[in-house]
Structures are given as structure tokens and as C-alpha cells.
N, C-alpha and C positions, 0 to 999 in steps of 0.2 A: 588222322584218326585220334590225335591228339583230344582235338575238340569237335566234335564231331556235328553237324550239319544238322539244324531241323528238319524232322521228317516231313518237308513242302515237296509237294508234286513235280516242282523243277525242280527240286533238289535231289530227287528221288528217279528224276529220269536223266539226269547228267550224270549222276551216280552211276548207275544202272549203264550208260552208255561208254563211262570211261570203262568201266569193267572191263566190256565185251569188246572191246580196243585193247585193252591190256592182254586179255585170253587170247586175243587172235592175232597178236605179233609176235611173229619168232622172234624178232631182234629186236626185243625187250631188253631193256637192259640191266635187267633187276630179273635173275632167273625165279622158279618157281619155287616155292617155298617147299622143303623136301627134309625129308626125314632119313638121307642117307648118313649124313657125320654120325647118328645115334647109333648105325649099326656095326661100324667101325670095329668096335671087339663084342665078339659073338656071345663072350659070355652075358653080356646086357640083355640077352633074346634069350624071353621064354620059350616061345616057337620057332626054331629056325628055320627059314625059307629051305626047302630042300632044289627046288623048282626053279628056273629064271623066269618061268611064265608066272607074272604078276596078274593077279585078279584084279578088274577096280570096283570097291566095293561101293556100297549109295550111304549116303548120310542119311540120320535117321532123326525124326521128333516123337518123341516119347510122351504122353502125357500120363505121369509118375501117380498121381492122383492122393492118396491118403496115404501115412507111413503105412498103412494096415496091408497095402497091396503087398507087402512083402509077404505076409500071410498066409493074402488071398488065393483062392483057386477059381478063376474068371474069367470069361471071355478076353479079358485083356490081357491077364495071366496065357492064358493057351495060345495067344496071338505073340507076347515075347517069346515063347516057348519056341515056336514056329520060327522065326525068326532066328534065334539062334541053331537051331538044326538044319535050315535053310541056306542062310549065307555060307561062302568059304569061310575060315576060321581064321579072325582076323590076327596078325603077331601084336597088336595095339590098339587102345581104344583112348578116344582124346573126347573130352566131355564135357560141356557146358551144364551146369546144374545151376537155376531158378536160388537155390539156396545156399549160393556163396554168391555176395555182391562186395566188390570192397571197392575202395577208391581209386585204384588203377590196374590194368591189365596183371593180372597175376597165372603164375603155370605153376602147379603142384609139382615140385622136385623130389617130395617124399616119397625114400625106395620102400617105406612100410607103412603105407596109409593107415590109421587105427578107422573101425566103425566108427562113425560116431551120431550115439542117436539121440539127434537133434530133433527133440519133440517131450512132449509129459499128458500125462495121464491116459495111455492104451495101456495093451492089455500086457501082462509081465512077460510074455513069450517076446514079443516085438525086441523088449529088452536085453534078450539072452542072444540074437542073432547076431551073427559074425559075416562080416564078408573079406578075406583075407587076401583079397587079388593085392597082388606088388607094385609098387610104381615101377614107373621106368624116367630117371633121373635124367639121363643120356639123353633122351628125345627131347624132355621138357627142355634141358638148357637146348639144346642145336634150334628147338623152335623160338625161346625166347631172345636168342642171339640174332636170325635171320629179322623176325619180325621188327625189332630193334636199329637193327642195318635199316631198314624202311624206313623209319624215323616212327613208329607207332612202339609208344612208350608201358614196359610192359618189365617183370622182372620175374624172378622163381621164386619161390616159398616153399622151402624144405620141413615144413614144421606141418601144411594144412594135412586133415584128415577128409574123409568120406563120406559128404552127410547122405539124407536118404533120397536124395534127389539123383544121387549115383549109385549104390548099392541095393536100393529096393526094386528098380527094376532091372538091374543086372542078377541078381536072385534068382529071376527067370532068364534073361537073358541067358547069358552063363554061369548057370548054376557051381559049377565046379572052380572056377573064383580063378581059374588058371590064365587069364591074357590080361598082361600090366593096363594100366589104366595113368594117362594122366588127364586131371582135371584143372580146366581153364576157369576163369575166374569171368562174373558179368559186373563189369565198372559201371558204379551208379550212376554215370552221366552219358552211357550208351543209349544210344534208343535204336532203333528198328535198322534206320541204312548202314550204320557203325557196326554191329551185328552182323549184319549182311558181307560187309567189305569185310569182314572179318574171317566169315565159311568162305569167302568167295578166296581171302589169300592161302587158308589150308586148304584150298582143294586137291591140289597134287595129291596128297595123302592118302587121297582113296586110289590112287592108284598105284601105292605102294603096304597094299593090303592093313590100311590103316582106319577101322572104323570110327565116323565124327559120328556126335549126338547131341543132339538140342534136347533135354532133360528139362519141363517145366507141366504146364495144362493149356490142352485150347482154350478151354474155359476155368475160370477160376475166383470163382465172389462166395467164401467163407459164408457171409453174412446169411448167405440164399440155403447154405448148404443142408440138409436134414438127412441125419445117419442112416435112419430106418427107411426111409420112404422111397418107393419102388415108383414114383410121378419122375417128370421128366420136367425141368424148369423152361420152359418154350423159348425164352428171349435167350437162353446162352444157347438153345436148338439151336435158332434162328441163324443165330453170329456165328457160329463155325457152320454151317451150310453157307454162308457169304462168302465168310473168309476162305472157306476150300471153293470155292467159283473163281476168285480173284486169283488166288495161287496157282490156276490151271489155266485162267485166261489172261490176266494184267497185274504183273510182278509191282510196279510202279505202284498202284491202288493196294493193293496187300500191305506195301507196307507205308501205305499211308491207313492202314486198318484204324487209327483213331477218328478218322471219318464217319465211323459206321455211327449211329444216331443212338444217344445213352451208351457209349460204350463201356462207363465205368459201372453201369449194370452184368456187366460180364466179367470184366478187368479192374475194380477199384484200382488197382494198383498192377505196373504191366512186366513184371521177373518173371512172371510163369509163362507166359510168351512170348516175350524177347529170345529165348533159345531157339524156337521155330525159326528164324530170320536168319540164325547163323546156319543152323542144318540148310536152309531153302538159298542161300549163298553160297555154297558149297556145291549143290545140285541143280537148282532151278526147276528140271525138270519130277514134277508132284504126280505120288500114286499112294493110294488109300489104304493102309495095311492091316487097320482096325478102326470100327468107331463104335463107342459106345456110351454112355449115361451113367456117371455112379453120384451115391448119395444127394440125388434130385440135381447140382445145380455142375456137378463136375465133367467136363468134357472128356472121354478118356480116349482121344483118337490116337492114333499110330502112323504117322506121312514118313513115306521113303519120297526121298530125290537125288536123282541117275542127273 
């Protein structure tokens, strides 16, 4: 994961097949990647397990849409809402957001993430909100340390804060801002199976009531986008009605999704979808938990995967 592999269709099914080799041997020799060292002194845990029975919870793709959705009260809004009243209550939440890209694998180590709103000219409220969930330092280093041990080169950052690709839909999510959050970084030269191999090595995690989340837009072309308009932009329709066919029937083709003909009609540029890759690497198996159309060209679906 160093350098990770063009998204070629045999690259994307040998990929795809070392995986499912690696999931399904016990006597792997490289165990799964676990978020037990973190839990080591109790004071680190805002929730403490009371239970040994562990929930496994699904990875999730958010599509975060406009800082405004912090705001918003909307279908997509009542759809996170649901969701967190829904799920068990996860003691952690590990995050890929569209708007943190740096140059190599980084895991937010800050126990006091600041908002921070990254964006200008909405409306003065947007400005005033706070979302004051804690890091959780302890986990970040135990994951940067295993991942590391793999040979996939990655380090902490005690300094990153919270842009709105994490905190405007955790707003709804969990409002009360109470379960640590660490944020994982998208290295500019990932693309889609790097991503993937990436959900696919924290998967454990969900089953140590740890929820993952792909933070970015199924659809996402600014250019297209118009504030007020209640029309629906047909061609990014189109491209996530494909791309949720692919994701249900041929994992391989999904995430060779630059296939699809004019894609950079949809995607000029692909951060705000690369987090779906890492959620659907972690899960595989796709279920539909919202989908809906903002400001004409934005996709604002909601995929869990079990």
C-alpha cells in the first residue's frame, strides 16, 4: 500500500482475491488489526463496555453534501438521525473525510480536536457551531503502530482538527458530541483498491463496537451544482443508480467506477468518493439507508455495509 496499484480490472480482482484469502485463514500470520492495546487503561474510554457481548457494528458512507447540512433539517438529516438512535452506541468512531488529503497515511492523535470551519461565505450561524467530541489518542497510535508493522507507511498527527466532512454530519449523527472520534487521513496518491485494502485491514473494528465511516458525496461536480433549484441533474441520477448496481452485484467493476463513460461529469475530481471504497472494504456487503438529490447536482445517499 505503499504505492498502490492502478485501478485495472486484474488488478482489482487479484486484489479483491488476496483479501478474501487473507479473511479466511486462521493461520494468518499477521493477526487482525484490533483496537484492544487502546483499551488497556479504562480511563481512555468514554463509554465503557459494561457487557462482554460485543456488537459488530456496519461501516458506513455518508454523503456530507454542503457545510449548510449542519443546519439542515432534511431527509438526509432525519436519515443520520435514525441512524444514530438505531445503531448500538458505538465506544469509537474512526473516520475518513474527502477533506483531509495529505501525502501519506495520517491518524488524528488529537485528544482535543478544535471545529474547524473550513469553508467562507455561508451563513454566520454555520460559523458559531462547535462540535466538541474528544479524540481518542490511545487507539490512533495502537492502529498507526499495527498498520505500520504491515509495512503500510502511515504516522499520527497530534495537531489535525475537524473539518466539516466530520463534524456536520456527526451533528446529526450524534448530536451530543459524546463518542471520541479519530480521523484517518485520504493520501493523494490512493485511489479506489488502496481505499478498499485499507476498510478491508480495519475491519475487525466493527467488531469491537467500533464505528468506520466513509465521509465524502456519491455524486459531487460543484460546477453543475445550483443552490436554489429543486431539478435533479439526470447524469450524476444516472452514475449512482450504476454505481449502487455494481456495489450489489460486482465489487471488482465498482471500483473500477472510472469506467463509467464521462465520469468526470459526475466526479471532476475523485476525494469525495474514495471514502465509499474504504467503508465498502470494510463491509462489502451494501444496503441503501438514504438517497436523495440536494442543490440539483449533489448525490446525498447513505450505504451501510455488514
Amino acid at each position: 500500500m505503499k504505492h498502490p496499484k492502478p485501478a485495472t480490472p486484474k488488478a482489482m480482482t487479484d486484489a479483491l482475491q488476496h483479501e478474501s484469502e487473507r479473511q479466511n485463514t486462521t493461520t494468518s500470520k499477521k493477526a487482525p488489526i484490533t483496537s484492544a492495546a487502546a483499551w488497556t487503561d479504562a480511563s481512555v474510554l468514554a463509554n465503557p463496555v459494561t457487557s462482554s457481548k460485543q456488537t459488530k457494528l456496519p461501516a458506513l458512507f455518508i454523503s456530507h453534501g454542503a457545510p449548510t447540512l449542519a443546519i439542515e433539517q432534511s431527509a438526509t438529516t432525519s436519515a443520520l438521525a435514525r441512524i444514530g438512535q438505531n445503531l448500538p452506541k458505538p465506544r469509537a468512531i474512526v473516520i475518513m473525510s474527502a477533506h483531509w488529503q495529505s501525502a501519506k497515511l495520517e491518524i488524528s492523535s488529537n485528544p482535543r480536536p478544535k471545529t474547524w470551519h473550513d469553508f467562507s461565505g455561508f451563513a454566520p450561524e454555520l460559523y458559531d457551531l462547535q462540535y466538541p467530541a474528544a479524540g481518542q489518542p490511545a487507539l490512533a497510535e495502537t492502529l498507526a503502530q499495527q498498520l505500520t508493522a504491515r509495512g503500510i507507511t502511515c504516522r499520527v498527527n497530534p495537531l489535525r482538527v475537524s473539518d466539516h466532512g466530520v463534524w456536520a454530519p456527526l451533528l446529526h449523527l450524534y448530536p451530543e458530541a459524546d463518542i471520541p472520534i479519530v480521523q484517518i487521513s485520504l493520501p493523494q496518491h490512493y485511489d479506489s483498491i488502496a481505499c478498499y485494502q485499507l476498510g478491508a485491514q480495519l475491519a475487525q473494528l466493527r467488531a469491537e463496537e467500533i464505528l468506520l465511516i466513509g465521509s465524502g458525496n456519491i455524486t459531487h461536480n460543484l460546477q453543475a451544482l445550483r443552490w436554489q433549484a429543486e431539478s435533479i441533474d439526470e447524469t450524476a441520477k444516472d452514475f449512482k443508480v450504476w454505481l449502487l448496481q455494481q456495489l450489489k452485484t460486482d465489487i471488482p467493476s465498482a471500483l473500477d467506477w472510472q469506467q463509467y463513460p464521462n465520469y468526470q461529469n459526475v466526479h471532476p475530481s475523485d476525494e469525495h468518493l474514495l471514502p465509499l471504497f474504504f467503508a465498502l472494504g470494510a463491509g462489502q456487503r451494501v444496503s441503501v439507508v438514504h438517497q436523495s438529490m440536494a442543490h440539483h447536482s449533489l448525490g446525498m445517499d447513505i450505504y451501510r455495509f455488514d
